[in-house]
C-alpha positions as CSV (number, residue, x, y, z in Angstrom):
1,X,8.2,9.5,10.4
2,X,10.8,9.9,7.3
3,X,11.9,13.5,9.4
4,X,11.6,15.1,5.8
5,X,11.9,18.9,4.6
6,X,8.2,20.1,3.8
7,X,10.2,20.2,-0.4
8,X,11.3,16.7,0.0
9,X,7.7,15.3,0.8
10,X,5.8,17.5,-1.9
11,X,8.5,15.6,-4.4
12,X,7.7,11.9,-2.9
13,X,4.4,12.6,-3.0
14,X,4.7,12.7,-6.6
15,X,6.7,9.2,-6.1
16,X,4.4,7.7,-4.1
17,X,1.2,6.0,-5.0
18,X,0.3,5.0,-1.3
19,X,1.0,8.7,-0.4
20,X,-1.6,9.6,-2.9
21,X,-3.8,7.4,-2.3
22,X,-3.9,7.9,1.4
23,X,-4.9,11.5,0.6
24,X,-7.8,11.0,-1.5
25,X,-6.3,10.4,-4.8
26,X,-7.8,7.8,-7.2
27,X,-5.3,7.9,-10.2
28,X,-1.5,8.5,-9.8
29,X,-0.8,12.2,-10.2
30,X,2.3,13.7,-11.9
31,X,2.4,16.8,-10.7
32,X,2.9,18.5,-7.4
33,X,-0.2,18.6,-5.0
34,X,0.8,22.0,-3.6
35,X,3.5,24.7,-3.3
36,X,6.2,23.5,-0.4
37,X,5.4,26.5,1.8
38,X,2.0,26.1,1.9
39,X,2.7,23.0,4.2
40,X,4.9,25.0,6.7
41,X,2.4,27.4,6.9
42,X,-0.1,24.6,7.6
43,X,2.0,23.4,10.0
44,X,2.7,26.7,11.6
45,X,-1.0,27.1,11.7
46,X,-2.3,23.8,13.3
47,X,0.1,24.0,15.8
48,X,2.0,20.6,17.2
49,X,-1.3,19.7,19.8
50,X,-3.4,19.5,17.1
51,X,-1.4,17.5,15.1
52,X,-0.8,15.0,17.1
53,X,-4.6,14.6,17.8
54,X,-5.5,14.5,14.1
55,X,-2.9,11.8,13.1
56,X,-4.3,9.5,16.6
57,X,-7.6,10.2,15.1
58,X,-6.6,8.4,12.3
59,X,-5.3,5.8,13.0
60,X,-8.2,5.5,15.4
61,X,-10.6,5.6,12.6
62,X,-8.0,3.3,10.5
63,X,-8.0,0.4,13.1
64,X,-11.8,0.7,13.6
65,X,-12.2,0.4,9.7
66,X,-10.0,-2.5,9.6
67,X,-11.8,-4.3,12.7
68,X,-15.1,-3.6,10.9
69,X,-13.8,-5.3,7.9
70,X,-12.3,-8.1,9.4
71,X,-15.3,-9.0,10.8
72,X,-17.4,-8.2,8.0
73,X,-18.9,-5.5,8.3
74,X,-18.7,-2.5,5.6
75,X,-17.6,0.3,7.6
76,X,-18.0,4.2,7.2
């Protein structure tokens, strides 16, 4: 989305509250959630296929979520 160097979003991640949050944070964290090359060998790992299908998943399970809670329901 923000076409950023696997050092640049380790750094904003430290910047970003919604970042943190997203990924299971509850309080704002000041240091570094992981090393920079762990991602690229994360990404290396998962593999572009599976990628994609885990971030559709999400927002899958986002939208569903939100539709649950727009009509009242408590969703999962």
């Amino acid at each position: 989305m923000f076409d950023l160097s696997d050092e640049e979003v380790v750094a904003r991640w430290v910047e970003n509250a919604y970042w943190q949050y997203f990924s299971g944070e509850t309080y704002l964290q000041s240091r570094k959630p992981c090393d920079p090359s762990q991602l690229s060998r994360w990404w290396k790992r998962i593999g572009e296929e599976k990628l994609k299908l885990t971030i559709q998943e999400t927002i899958r399970i986002a939208k569903e979520h939100e539709f649950n809670n727009a009509n009242g329901e408590a969703g999962n």
